[in-house]
N, C-alpha and C positions, 0 to 999 in steps of 0.2 A: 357555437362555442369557438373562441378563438383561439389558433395556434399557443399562443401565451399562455391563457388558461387550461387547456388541456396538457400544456407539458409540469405547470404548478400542480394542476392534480396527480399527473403522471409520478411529479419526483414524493408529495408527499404520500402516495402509493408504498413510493422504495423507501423511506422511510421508515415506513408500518411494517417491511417487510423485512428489512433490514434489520430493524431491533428486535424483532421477534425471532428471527432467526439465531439472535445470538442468545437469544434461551438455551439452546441444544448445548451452550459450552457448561460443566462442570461448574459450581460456585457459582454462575451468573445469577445477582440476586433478584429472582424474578417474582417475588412477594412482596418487593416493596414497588408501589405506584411509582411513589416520587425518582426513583432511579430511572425506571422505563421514562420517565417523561422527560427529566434531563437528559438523557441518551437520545432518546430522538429532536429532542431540542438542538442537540452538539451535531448532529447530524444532517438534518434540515439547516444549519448554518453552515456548514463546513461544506457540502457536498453544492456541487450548482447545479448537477444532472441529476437523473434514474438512474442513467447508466453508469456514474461516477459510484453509486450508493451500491450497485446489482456489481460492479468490481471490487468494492472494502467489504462486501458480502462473501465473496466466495474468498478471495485472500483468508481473511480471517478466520472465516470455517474451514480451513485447508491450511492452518500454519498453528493454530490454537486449539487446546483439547480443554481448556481449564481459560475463563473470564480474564483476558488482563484489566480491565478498567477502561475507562474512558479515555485517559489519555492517551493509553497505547492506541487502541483503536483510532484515534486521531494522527496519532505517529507513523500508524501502517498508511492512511489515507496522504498523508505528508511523503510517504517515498513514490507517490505517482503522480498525484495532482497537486495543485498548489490553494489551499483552502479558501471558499468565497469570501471566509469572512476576516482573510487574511492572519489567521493564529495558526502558525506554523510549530511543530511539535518532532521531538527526534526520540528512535526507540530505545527502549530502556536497552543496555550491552547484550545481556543475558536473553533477549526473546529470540525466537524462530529464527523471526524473519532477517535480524539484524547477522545473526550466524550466515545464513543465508547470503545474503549481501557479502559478508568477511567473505564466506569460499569463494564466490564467485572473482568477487576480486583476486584473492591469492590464485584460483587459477588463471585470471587471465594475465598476472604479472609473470608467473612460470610459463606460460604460450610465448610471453615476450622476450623472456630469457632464451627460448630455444630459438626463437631467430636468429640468424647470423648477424653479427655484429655491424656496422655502416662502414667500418673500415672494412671488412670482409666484402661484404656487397663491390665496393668501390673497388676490388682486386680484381674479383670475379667478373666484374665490367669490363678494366684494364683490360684482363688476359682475354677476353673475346673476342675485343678490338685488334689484335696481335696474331 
């Protein structure tokens, strides 16, 4: 078998394992076929690795208790990698991860505020030199 085709088996692997796993979320409608199979359809296109799919696996079972749908799921995949198949997707305001991302930010702008100013810096250099 070659490299090539063991990593295609590999990814559609994470695939199967992928979408199964987001059974465990709340409302995930997993009596209808035709869902699970567009799901990993969107998934198998969007994802180039395993390892890309075994990362929107644990995010998502780790930021969601209740199914966003498909396109969030492509939207969390969208804030780490850039999709194979090139359809790029942003998350709804109100989800997890997007809250997530705001704190983070807001705290790292307050980190930046407590630094001393450049005029400051530029004193405290002056008076060294002196």
């Amino acid at each position: 078998m070659s490299d090539q085709e063991f990593e295609r088996k590999r990814k559609a692997a994470a695939v199967i394992e992928c979408a199964a796993s987001f059974s465990l979320l709340r409302y995930f409608p997993g009596g209808d076929l035709d869902v699970k199979r567009a799901l990993m359809h969107e998934l198998g296109r969007m994802a180039a690795t395993a390892e890309q799919l075994q990362w929107l696996q644990q995010r998502v079972l780790a930021a969601y208790a209740e199914w966003p749908g498909i396109a969030e799921i492509r939207a969390v995949f969208c804030t780490r990698f850039t999709p194979a198949d090139g359809r790029n997707a942003e998350l709804a305001t109100n989800s997890p991860i997007a809250r997530d991302i705001e704190f983070s930010l807001i705290e790292r702008a307050e980190e930046q505020k407590r630094l001393p100013a450049p005029a400051a810096i530029k004193q405290l250099a002056e008076a060294k030199k002196l």
